[in-house]
C-alpha positions as CSV (number, residue, x, y, z in Angstrom):
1,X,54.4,129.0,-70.4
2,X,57.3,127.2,-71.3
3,X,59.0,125.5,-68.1
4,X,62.4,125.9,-69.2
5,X,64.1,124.1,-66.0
6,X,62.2,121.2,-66.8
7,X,63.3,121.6,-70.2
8,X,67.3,121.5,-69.6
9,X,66.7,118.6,-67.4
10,X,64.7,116.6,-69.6
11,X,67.7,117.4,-72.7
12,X,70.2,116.3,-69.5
13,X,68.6,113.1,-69.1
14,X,68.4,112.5,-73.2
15,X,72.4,113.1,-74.1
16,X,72.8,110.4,-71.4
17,X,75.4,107.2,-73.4
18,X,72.8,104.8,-72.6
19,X,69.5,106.8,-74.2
20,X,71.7,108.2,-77.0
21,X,72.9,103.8,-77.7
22,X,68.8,102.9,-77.5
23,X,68.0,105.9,-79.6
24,X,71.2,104.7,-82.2
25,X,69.3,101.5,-82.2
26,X,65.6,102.7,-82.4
27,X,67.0,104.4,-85.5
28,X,68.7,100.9,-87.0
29,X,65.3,99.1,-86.4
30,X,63.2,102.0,-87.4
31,X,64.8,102.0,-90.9
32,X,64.7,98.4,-91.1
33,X,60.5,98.5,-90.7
34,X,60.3,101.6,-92.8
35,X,61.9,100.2,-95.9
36,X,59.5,96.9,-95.9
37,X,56.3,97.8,-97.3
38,X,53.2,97.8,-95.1
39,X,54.7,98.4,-92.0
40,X,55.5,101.9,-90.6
41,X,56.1,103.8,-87.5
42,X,53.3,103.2,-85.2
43,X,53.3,99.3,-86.4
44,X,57.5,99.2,-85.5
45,X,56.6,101.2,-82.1
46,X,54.0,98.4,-81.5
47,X,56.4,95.6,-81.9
48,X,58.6,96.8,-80.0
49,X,56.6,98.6,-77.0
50,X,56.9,95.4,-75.0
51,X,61.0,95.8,-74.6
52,X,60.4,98.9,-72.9
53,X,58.7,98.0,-70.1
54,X,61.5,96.9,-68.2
55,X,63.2,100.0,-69.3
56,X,62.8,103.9,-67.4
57,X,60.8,106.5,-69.1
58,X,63.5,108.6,-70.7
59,X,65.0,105.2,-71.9
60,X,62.1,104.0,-73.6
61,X,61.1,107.2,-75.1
62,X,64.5,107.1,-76.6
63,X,64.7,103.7,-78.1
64,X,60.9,104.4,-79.1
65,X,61.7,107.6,-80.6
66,X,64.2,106.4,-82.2
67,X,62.2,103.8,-84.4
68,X,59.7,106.7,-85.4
69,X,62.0,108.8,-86.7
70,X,64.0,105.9,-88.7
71,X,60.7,104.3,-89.9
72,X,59.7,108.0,-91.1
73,X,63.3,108.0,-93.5
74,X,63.3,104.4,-94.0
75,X,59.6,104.3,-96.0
76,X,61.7,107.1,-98.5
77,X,63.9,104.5,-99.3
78,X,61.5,102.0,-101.2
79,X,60.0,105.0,-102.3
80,X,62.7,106.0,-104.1
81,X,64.8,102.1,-105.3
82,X,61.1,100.3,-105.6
83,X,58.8,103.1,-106.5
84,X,56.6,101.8,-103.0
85,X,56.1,104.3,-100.2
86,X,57.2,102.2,-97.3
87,X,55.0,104.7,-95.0
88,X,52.5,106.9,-96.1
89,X,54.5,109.7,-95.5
90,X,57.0,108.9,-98.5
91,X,54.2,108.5,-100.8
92,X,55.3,112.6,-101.8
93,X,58.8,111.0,-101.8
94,X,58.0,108.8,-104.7
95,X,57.0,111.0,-107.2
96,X,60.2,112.9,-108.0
97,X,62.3,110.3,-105.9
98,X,61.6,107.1,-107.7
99,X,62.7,109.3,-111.2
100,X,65.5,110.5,-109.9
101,X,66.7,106.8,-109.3
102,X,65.4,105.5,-112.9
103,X,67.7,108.8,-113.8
104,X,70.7,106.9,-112.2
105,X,70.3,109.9,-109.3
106,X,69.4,107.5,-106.7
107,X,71.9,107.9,-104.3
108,X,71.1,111.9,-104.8
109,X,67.6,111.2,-104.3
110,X,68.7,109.0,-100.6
111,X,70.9,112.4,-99.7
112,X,67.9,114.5,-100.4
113,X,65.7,112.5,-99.0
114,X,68.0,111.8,-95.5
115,X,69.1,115.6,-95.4
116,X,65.3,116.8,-95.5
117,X,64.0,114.2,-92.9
118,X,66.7,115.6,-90.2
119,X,65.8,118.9,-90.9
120,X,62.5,118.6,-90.6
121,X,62.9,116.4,-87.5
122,X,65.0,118.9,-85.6
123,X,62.5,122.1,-86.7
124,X,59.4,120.3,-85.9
125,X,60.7,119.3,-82.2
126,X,61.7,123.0,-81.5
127,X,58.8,124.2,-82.8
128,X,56.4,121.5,-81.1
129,X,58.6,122.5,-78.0
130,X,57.4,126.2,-78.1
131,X,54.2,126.6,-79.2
132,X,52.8,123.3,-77.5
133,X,51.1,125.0,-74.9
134,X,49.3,127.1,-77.4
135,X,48.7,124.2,-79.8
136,X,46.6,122.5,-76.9
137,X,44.4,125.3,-75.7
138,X,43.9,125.8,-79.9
139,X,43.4,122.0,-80.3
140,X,40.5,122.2,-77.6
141,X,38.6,124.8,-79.5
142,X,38.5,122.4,-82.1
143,X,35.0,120.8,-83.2
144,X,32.8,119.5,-86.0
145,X,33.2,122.1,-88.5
146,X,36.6,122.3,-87.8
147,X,37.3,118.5,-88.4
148,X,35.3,118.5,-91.7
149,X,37.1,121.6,-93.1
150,X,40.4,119.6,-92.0
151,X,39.5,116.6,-94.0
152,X,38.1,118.1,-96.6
153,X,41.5,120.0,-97.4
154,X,42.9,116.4,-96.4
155,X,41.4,115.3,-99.8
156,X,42.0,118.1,-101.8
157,X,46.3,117.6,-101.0
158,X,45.7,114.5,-102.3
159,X,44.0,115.3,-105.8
160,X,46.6,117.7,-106.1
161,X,49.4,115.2,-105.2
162,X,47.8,113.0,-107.9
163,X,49.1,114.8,-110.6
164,X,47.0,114.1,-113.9
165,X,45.3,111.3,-112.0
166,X,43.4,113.9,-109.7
167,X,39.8,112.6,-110.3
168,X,41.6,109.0,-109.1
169,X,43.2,110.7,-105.9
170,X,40.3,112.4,-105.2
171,X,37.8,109.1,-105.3
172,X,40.6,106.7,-103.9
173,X,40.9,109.1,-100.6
174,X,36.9,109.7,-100.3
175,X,37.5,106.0,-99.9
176,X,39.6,105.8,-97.3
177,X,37.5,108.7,-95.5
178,X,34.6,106.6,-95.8
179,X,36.5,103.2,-94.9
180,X,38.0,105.3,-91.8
181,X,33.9,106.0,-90.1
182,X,33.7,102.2,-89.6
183,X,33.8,101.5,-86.0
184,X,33.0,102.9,-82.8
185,X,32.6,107.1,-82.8
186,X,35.7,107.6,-80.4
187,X,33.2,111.2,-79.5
188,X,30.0,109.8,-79.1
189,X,30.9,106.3,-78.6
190,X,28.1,105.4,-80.8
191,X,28.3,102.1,-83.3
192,X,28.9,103.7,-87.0
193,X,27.9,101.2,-89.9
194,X,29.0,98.3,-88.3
195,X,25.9,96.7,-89.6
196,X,25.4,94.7,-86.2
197,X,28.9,92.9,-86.4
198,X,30.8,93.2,-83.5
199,X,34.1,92.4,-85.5
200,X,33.8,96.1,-87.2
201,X,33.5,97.6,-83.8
202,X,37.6,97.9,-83.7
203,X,37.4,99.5,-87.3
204,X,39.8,98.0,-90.4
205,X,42.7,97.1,-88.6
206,X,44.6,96.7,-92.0
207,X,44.4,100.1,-92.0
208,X,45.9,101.1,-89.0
209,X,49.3,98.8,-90.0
């Protein structure tokens, strides 16, 4: 059940001048890290993690909160001038963005893009707000079969995001599937083709940035 007292005071605590100025400039920084290739939202909330520990719980959720969320738009924006997803997630961004931009519909393409990204912001937090408590007694039911049949339709969006190239998508993201078993089984806590190296026990780190 949803505690909706909780739920008022935590919204009191957010609209507050000072969480609404670190969550302004969470969103300045996030955009900044989003448009630079290779970096991305958990990378900008690593960086910046240490400046909120002098900081209250509500404050640094904001300011942290804040760079997700700008990171998220920001990778749309090389996605669509450079024709280079910024984050993963713009990587759908680029394929009709980055034409609309060579079709001198850039600045289109940036409304699009900014319109859709606070839209979906605001529908995913409501709706995260009311069904978490069933998402997490659903998420617990979840085992082996389920995680293979969620990464096999992982792999499948991404032959179909391919577009003629789908035997490429397909064989680039069994790639990164396979890449992604490297490391220490976070389940089992069992070594998985580290080949006796300890330096693969933390997995590729290039591909966590």
């Amino acid at each position: 059940m949803i505690d909706y007292v909780a739920l008022l005071e935590a919204s009191l605590q957010l609209i507050q001048p000072f969480s609404i100025f670190l969550l302004f400039i969470g969103v300045v920084v996030g955009v900044i890290i989003g448009v630079l290739p290779g970096l991305g939202a958990p990378l900008g909330i690593a960086l910046f993690l240490p400046f909120t520990f002098s900081l209250s719980s509500i404050h640094a959720f904001s300011l942290l909160l804040g760079i997700y969320s700008g990171a998220i738009y920001g990778g749309s924006i090389s996605a669509i001038v450079l024709g280079i997803p910024g984050t993963p997630p713009s990587a759908a961004t680029l394929l009709d963005g980055h034409k609309m931009f060579e079709n001198h519909r850039g600045e289109e393409a940036l409304s699009y893009a900014l319109i859709a990204s606070v839209i979906g912001g605001i529908f995913s937090t409501i709706c995260l707000t009311l069904i978490a408590p069933i998402l997490a007694t659903f998420a617990l039911k979840f085992g082996p079969p389920e995680y293979f049949s969620l990464g096999l339709f992982g792999i499948l969006i991404v032959g179909k995001v391919s577009g003629k190239n789908v035997l490429k998508g397909i064989i680039t993201a069994a790639i990164g599937v396979l890449l992604s078993t490297v490391g220490i089984d976070l389940i089992s806590a069992r070594a998985r083709f580290t080949f006796g190296s300890v330096n693969l026990y933390e997995e590729f780190l290039l591909f966590h940035c």
